[in-house]
MARFILO-446347 format. One record per residue (C-alpha): residue in one letter; z, x, y. Coordinates in steps of 0.2 Angstrom, whole numbers. Layout:
N
+----+-------+-------+-------+
| aa |     z |     x |     y |
+----+-------+-------+-------+
|  a |     Z |     X |     Y |
...
+----+-------+-------+-------+
END
This chain:
455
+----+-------+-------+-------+
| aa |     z |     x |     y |
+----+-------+-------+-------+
|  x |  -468 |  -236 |  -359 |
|  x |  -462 |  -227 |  -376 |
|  x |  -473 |  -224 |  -390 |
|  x |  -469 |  -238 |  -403 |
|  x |  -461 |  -231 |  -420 |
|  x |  -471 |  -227 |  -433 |
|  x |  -467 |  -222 |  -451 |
|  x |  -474 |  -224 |  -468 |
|  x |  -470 |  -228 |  -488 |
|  x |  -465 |  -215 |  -502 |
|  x |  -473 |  -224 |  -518 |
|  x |  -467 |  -219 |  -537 |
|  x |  -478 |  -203 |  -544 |
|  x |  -477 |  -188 |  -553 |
|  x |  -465 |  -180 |  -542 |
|  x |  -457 |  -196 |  -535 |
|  x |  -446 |  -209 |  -547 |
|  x |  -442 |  -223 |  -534 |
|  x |  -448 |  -229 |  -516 |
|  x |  -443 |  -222 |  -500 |
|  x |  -447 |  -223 |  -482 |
|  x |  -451 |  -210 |  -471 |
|  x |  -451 |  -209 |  -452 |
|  x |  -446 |  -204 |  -436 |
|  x |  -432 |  -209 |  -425 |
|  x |  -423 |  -204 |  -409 |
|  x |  -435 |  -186 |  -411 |
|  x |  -429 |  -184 |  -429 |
|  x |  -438 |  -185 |  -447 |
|  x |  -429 |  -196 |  -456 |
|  x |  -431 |  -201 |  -477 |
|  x |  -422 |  -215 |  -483 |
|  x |  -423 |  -219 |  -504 |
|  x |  -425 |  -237 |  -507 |
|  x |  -427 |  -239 |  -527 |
|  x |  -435 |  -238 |  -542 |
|  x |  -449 |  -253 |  -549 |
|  x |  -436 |  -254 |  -565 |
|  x |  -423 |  -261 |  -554 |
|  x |  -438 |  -274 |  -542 |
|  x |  -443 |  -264 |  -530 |
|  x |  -462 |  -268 |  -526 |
|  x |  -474 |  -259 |  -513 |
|  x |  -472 |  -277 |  -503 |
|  x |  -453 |  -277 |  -501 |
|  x |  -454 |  -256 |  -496 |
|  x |  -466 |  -263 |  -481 |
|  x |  -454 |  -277 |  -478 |
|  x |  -441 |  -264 |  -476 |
|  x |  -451 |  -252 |  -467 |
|  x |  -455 |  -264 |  -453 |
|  x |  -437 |  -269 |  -452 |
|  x |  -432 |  -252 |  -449 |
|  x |  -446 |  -248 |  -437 |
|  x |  -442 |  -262 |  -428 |
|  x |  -424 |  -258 |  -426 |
|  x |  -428 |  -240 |  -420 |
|  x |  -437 |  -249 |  -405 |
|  x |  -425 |  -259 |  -401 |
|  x |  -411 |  -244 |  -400 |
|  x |  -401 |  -252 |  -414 |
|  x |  -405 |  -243 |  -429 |
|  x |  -392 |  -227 |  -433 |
|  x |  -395 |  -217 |  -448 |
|  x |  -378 |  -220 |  -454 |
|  x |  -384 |  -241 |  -461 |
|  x |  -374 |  -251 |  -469 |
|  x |  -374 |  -250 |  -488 |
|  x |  -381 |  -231 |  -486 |
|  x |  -390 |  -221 |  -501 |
|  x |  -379 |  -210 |  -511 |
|  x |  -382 |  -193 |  -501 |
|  x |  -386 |  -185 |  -517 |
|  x |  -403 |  -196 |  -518 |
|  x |  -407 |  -197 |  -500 |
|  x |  -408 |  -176 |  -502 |
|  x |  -426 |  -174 |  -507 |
|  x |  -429 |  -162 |  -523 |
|  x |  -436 |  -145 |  -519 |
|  x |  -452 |  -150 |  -528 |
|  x |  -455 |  -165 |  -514 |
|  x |  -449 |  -156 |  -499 |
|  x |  -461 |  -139 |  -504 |
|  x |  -476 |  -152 |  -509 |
|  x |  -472 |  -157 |  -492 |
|  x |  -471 |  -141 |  -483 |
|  x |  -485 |  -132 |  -493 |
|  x |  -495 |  -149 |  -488 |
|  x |  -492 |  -145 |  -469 |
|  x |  -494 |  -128 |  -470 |
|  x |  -510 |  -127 |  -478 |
|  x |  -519 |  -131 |  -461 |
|  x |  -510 |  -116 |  -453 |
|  x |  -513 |  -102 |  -465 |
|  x |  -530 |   -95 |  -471 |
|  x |  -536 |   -96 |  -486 |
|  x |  -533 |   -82 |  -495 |
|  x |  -513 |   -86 |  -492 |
|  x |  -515 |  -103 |  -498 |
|  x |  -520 |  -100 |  -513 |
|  x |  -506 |   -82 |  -514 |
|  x |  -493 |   -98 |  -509 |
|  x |  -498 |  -110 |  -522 |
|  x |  -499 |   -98 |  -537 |
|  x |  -481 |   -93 |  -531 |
|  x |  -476 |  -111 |  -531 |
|  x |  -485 |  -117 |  -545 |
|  x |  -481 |  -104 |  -559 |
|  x |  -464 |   -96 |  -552 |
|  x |  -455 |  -107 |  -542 |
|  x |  -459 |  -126 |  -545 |
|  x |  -454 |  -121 |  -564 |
|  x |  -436 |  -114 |  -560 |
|  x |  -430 |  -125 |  -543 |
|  x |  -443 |  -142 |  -545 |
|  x |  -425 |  -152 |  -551 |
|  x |  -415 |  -144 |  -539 |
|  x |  -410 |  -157 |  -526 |
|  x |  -409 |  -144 |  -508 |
|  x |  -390 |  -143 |  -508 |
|  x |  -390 |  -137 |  -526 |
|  x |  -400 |  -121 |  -519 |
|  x |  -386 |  -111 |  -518 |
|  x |  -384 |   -90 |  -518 |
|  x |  -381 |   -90 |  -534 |
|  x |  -394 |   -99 |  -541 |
|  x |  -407 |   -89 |  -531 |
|  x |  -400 |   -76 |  -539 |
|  x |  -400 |   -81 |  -556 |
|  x |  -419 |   -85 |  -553 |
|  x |  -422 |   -66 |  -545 |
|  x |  -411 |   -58 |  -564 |
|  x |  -424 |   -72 |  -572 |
|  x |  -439 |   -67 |  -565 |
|  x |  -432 |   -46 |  -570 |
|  x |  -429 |   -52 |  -589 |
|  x |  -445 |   -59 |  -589 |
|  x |  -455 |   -45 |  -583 |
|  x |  -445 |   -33 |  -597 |
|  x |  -449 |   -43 |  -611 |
|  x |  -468 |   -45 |  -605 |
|  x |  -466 |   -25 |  -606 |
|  x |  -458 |   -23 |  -621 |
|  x |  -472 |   -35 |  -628 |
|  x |  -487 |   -25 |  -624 |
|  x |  -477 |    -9 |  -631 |
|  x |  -474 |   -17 |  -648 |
|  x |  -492 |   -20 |  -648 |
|  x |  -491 |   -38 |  -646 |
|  x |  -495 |   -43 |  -629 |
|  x |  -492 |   -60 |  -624 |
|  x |  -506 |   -72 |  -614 |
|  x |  -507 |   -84 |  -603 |
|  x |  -517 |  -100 |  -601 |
|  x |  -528 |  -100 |  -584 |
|  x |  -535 |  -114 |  -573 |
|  x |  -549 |  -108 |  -563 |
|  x |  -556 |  -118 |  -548 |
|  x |  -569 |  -123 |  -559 |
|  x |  -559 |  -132 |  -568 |
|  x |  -560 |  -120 |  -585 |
|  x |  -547 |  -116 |  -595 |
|  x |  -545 |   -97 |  -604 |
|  x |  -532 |   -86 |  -608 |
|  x |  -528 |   -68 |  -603 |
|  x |  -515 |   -55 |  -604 |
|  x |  -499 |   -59 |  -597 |
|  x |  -494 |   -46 |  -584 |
|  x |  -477 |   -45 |  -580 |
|  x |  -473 |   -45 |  -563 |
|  x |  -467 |   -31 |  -551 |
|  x |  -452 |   -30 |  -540 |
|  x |  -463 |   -31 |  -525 |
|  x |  -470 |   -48 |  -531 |
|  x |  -451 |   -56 |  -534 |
|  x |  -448 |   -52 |  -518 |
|  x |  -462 |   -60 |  -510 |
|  x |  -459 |   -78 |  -520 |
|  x |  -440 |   -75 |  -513 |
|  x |  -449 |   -73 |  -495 |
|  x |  -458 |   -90 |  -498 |
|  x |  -445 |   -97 |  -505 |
|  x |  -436 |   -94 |  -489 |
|  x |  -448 |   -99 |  -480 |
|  x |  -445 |  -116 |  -485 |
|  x |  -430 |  -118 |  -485 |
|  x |  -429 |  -113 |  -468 |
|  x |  -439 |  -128 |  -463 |
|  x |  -425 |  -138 |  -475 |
|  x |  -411 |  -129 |  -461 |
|  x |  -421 |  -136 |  -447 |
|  x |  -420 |  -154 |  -455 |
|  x |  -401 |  -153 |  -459 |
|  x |  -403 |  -156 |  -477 |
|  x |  -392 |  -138 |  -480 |
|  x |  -381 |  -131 |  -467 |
|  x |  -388 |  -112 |  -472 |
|  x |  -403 |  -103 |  -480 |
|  x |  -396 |   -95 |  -497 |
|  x |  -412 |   -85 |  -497 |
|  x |  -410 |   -75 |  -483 |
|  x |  -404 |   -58 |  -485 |
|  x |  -407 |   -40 |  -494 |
|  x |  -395 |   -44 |  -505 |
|  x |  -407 |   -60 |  -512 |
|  x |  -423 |   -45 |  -514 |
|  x |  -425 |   -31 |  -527 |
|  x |  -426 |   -14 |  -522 |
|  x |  -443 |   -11 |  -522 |
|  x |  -453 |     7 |  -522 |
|  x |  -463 |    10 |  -509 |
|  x |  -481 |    14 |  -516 |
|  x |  -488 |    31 |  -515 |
|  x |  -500 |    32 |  -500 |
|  x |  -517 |    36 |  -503 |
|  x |  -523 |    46 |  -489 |
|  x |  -545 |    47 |  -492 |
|  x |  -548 |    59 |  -477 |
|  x |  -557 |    72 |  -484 |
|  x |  -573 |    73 |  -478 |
|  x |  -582 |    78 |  -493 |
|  x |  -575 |    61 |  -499 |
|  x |  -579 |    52 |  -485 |
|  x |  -599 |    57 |  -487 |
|  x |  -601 |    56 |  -504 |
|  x |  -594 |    40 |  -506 |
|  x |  -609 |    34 |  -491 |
|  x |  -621 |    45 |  -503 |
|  x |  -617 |    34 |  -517 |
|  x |  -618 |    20 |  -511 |
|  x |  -634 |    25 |  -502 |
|  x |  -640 |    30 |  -520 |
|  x |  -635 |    14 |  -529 |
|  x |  -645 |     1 |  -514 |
|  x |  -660 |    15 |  -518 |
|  x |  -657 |     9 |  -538 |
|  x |  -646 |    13 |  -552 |
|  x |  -650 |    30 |  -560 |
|  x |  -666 |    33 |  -572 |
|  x |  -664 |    28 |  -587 |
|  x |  -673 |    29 |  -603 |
|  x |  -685 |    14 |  -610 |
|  x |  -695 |    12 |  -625 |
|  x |  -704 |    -5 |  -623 |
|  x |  -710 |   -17 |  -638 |
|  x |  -724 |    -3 |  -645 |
|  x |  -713 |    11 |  -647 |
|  x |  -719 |    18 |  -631 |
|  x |  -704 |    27 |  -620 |
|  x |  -703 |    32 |  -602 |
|  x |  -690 |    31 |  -588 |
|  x |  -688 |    19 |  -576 |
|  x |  -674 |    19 |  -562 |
|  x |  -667 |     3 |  -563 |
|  x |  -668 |   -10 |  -549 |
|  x |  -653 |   -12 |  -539 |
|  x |  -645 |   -29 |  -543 |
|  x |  -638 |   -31 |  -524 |
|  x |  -641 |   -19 |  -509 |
|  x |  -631 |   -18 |  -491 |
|  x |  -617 |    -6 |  -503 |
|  x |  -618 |     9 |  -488 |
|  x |  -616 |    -2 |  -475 |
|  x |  -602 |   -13 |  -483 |
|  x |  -592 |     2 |  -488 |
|  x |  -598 |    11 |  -470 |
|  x |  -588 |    -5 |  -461 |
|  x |  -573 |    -5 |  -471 |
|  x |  -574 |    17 |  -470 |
|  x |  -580 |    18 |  -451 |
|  x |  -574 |     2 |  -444 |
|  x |  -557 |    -2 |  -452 |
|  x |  -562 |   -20 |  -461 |
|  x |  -551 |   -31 |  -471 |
|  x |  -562 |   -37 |  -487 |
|  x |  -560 |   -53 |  -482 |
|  x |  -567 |   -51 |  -461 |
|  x |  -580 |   -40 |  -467 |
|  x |  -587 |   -52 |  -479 |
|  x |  -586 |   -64 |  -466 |
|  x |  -598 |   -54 |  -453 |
|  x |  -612 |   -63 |  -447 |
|  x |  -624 |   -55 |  -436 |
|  x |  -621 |   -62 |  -421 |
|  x |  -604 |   -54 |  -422 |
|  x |  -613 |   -36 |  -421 |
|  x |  -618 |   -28 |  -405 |
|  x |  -629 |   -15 |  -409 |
|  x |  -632 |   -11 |  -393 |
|  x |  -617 |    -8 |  -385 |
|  x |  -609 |     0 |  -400 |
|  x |  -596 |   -15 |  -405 |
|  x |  -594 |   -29 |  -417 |
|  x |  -581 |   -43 |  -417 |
|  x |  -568 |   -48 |  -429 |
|  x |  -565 |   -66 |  -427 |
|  x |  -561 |   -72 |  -444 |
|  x |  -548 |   -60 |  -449 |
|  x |  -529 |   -65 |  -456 |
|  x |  -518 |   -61 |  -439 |
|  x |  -521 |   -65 |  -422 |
|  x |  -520 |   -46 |  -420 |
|  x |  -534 |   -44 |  -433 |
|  x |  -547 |   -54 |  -421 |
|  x |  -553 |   -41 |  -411 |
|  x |  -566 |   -31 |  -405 |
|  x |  -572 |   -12 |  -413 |
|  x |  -580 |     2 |  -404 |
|  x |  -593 |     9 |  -419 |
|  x |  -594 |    26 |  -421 |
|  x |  -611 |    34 |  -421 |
|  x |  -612 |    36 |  -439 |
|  x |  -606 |    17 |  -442 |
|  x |  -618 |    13 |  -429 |
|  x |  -633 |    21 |  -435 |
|  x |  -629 |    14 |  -453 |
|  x |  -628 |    -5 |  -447 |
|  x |  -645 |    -2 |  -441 |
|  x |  -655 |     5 |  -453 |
|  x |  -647 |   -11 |  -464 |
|  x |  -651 |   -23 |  -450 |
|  x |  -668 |   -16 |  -450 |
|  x |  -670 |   -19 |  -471 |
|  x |  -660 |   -35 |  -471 |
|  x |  -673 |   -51 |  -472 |
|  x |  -660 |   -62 |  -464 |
|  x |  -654 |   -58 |  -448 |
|  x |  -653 |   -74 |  -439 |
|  x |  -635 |   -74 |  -427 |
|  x |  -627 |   -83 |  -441 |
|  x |  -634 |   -76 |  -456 |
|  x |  -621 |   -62 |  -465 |
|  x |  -625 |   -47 |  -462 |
|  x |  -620 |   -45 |  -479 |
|  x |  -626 |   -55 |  -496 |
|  x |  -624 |   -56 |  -515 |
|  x |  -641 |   -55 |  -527 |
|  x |  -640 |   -74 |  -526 |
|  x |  -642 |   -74 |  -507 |
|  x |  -623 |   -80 |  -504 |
|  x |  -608 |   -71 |  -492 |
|  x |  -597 |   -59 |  -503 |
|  x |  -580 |   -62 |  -502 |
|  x |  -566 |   -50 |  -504 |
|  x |  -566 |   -51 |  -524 |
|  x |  -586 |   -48 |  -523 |
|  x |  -584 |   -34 |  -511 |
|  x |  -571 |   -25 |  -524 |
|  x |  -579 |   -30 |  -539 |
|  x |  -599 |   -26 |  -534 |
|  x |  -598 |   -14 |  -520 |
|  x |  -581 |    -3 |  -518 |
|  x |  -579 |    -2 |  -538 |
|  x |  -597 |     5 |  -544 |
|  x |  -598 |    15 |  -530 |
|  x |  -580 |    25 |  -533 |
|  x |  -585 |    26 |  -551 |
|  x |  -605 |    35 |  -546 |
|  x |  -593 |    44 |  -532 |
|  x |  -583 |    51 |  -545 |
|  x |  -599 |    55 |  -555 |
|  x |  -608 |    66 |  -543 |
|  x |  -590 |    75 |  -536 |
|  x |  -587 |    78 |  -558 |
|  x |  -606 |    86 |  -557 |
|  x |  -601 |    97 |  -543 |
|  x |  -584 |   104 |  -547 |
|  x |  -577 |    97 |  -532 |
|  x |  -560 |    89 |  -530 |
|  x |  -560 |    73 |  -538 |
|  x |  -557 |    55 |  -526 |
|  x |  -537 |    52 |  -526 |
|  x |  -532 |    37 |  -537 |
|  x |  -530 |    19 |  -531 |
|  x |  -543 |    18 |  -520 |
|  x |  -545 |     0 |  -515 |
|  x |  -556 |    -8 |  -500 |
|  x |  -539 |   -10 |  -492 |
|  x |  -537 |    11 |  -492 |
|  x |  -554 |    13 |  -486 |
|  x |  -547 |     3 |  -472 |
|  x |  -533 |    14 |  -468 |
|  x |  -547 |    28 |  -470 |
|  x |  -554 |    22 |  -454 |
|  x |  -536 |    27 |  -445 |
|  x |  -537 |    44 |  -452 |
|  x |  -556 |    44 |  -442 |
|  x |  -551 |    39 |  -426 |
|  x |  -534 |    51 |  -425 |
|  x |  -545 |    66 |  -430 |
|  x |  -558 |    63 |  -416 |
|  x |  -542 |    64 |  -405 |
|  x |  -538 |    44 |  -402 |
|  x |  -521 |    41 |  -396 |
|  x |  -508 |    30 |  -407 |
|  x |  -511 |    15 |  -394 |
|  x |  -529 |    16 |  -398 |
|  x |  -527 |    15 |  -418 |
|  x |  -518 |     2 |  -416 |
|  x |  -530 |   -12 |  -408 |
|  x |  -545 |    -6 |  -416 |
|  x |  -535 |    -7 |  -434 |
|  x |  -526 |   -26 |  -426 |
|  x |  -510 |   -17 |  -430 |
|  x |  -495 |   -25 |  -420 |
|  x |  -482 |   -12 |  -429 |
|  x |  -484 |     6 |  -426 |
|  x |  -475 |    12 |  -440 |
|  x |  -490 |    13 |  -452 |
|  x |  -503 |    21 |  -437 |
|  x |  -489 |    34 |  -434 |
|  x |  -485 |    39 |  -452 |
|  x |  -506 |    40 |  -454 |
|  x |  -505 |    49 |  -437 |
|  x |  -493 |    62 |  -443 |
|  x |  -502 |    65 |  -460 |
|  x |  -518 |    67 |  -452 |
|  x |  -511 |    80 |  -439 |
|  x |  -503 |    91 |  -454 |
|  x |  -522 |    93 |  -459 |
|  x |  -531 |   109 |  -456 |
|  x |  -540 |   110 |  -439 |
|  x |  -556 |   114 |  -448 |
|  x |  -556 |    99 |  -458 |
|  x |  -550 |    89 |  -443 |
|  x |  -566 |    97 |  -434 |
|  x |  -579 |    93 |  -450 |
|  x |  -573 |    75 |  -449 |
|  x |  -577 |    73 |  -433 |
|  x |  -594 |    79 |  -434 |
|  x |  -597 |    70 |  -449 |
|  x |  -593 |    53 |  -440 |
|  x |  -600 |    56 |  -423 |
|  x |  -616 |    61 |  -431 |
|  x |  -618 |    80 |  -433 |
|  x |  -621 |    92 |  -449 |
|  x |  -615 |   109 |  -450 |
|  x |  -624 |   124 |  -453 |
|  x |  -625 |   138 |  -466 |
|  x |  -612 |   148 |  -452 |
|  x |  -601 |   135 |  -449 |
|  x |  -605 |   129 |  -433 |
|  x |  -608 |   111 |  -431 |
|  x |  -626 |   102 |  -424 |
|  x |  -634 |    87 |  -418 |
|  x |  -645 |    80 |  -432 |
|  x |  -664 |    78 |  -429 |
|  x |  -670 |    62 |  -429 |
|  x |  -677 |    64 |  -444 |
|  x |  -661 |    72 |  -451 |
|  x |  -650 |    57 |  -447 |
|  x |  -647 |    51 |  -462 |
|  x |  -632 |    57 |  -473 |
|  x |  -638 |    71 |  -485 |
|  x |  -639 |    63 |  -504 |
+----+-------+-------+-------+
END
């Protein structure tokens, strides 16, 4: 016996002047505009209709082209309700993190320029005219900030708290991602036959935009001093100079705020984390004892996965395992000073950032070569591929242990990393699988005493 039909009312709201019905029929979404309360249309006689039109459906009678059909110009719904629609849908299938990327885009960019725009009145042309909008903008943004006078932007937190900060403008890379999502959408609107074509689609719709400059972090007197930092700062910030309420001065090193810093930045180093999946470790996901932890809550399908640890990454998780108060199976492995799970924007903010800056400190101190610029968690993640192809992994290999599905960027690393001298290729490899080297040159297992990077 078929499934009886089943469908539901569009009432009057923000986004919507007049009733409607929505429903299925014959395998297909249908969306029929009724009218607005002006002209006597109540929530009673849009269930009337409704339940003649679902009726109809079940008895085989009901085609799409009724008698006394609506105007096609309103039965096509406006891109504000049909993305409302879609980004409503789509949320359930998309993490977080994306969600929110998709409803700023929305929201600020392209809800202001198309939320009018009936689908058919999407055309070529006007998404072009919104891409040469969004490029005029960004200019005069610039030419703002040059004349002295920046221009700000009110901002809603999630709190609810309104405040105002510099206006940015945006980069090519970003117009072209809100194009992307625009053409997301409208490729859903293709699939519904409300336009015959996507006028999104194409390189000629995108700006060209620069590819940024790799940052390559496979130095390994990089590598370990950005471990020593962050070694030092869980230890507590540097000594600093006191003079209490009598007058009386003395140092004092300064107790560390937060701790887990070494560990954090070994997994995004040595294990090839996102921000978001390492923040999101709990310990049951770490298998100390066979070497391996799970990423489960990562952004792709290819991102949930399992990583060998290397013996330096190993031997790190440990020791913070070992200092950690909380180590039940679903405790995080790793915590804010208020006992909480850092997220990406914590990770960045309290862990990556101080230790680059006491990194760059100690490096300064020694007349070494100084950490490259635009180092984010993100490059200490592609870090971990410059690891594994010095210890002689093959591009397969890089590639599930990163949760790559394209080889391009594993090759491009690969081919860097092999244009590297073999001497540094050999140091790195004794640094991560846990040797030292000696006054002569010649690497060596660590005592256990020793096994812990030199500060």
């Amino acid at each position: 016996m078929a499934r009886p039909a089943t469908g539901h009312i569009l009432k009057p709201d923000g986004r919507r002047r007049s009733f409607g019905l929505r429903f299925s029929a014959y395998n297909k979404r249908e969306t029929i505009r009724l009218g607005r309360p002006e002209d006597g249309w109540t929530t009673e006689m849009a269930e009337r209709e409704l339940a003649v039109v679902l009726r109809d459906i079940d008895l085989g009678t009901w085609r799409p082209s009724r008698p006394d059909p609506a105007p096609a110009s309103t039965v096509d719904p406006t891109f504000l309700e049909f993305a409302s629609d879609w980004f409503a849908a789509k949320r359930a299938e998309i993490e977080e993190n994306t969600a929110r990327s998709y409803s700023n885009d929305l929201t600020n960019h392209l809800l202001p320029f198309f939320k009018d725009h009936h689908l058919p009145q999407i055309t070529i042309k006007e998404v072009d005219r919104y891409r040469q909008e969004k490029v005029r903008e960004a200019a005069e943004i610039s030419a703002a900030a040059e004349k002295g006078k920046p221009r700000t932007v009110e901002i809603v937190d999630r709190r609810g708290r309104r405040y105002r900060r510099l206006e940015r403008p945006l980069s090519a890379r970003s117009i072209n991602m809100q194009i992307f999502l625009l053409a997301q959408i409208l490729d859903v609107a293709v699939d519904h036959e409300h336009i015959p074509n996507n006028p999104a689609k194409g390189k000629r719709r995108r700006l060209k935009a620069s590819r940024p400059r790799p940052v390559h972090l496979d130095s390994t007197e990089h590598i370990a001093v950005l471990l020593e930092a962050a070694g030092e700062l869980d230890g507590g910030e540097p000594v600093v100079d006191i003079t209490d309420r009598r007058g009386r001065s003395y140092k004092r090193r300064e107790r560390p705020q937060t701790t887990g810093r070494r560990a954090a930045i070994a997994v995004l180093l040595l294990g090839g984390g996102r921000a978001t999946a390492t923040g999101a470790l709990l310990w049951r996901d770490i298998d100390l004892a066979n070497g391996r932890f799970a990423v489960g809550r990562d952004k792709t399908d290819a991102g949930m996965r399992e990583v060998d640890m290397l013996p330096l990454l190993r031997e790190i998780l440990t020791e913070h395992k070992a200092a950690s108060e909380t180590t039940g199976p679903d405790d995080p492995v790793f915590l804010t000073a208020t006992g909480r799970r850092r997220d990406r924007h914590n990770l960045r903010l309290n862990v990556v950032a101080p230790v680059i800056r006491r990194a760059s400190e100690m490096l300064a101190e020694r007349g070494s070569q100084p950490l490259p610029e635009g180092i984010t968690p993100h490059k200490l993640r592609h870090t971990f591929a410059s690891v594994l192809v010095a210890i002689g992994k093959d591009p397969t290999y890089v590639m599930a242990q990163l949760g790559h599905t394209d080889p391009a960027f594993t090759l491009r690393v690969y081919s860097h990393m092999m244009s590297r001298s073999p001497g540094e290729r050999e140091r790195l490899r004794a640094l991560v699988e846990g040797h030292h080297w000696t006054a002569n040159g010649q690497p060596r297992h660590r005592t256990r005493r020793q096994r812990r990077l030199p500060r």
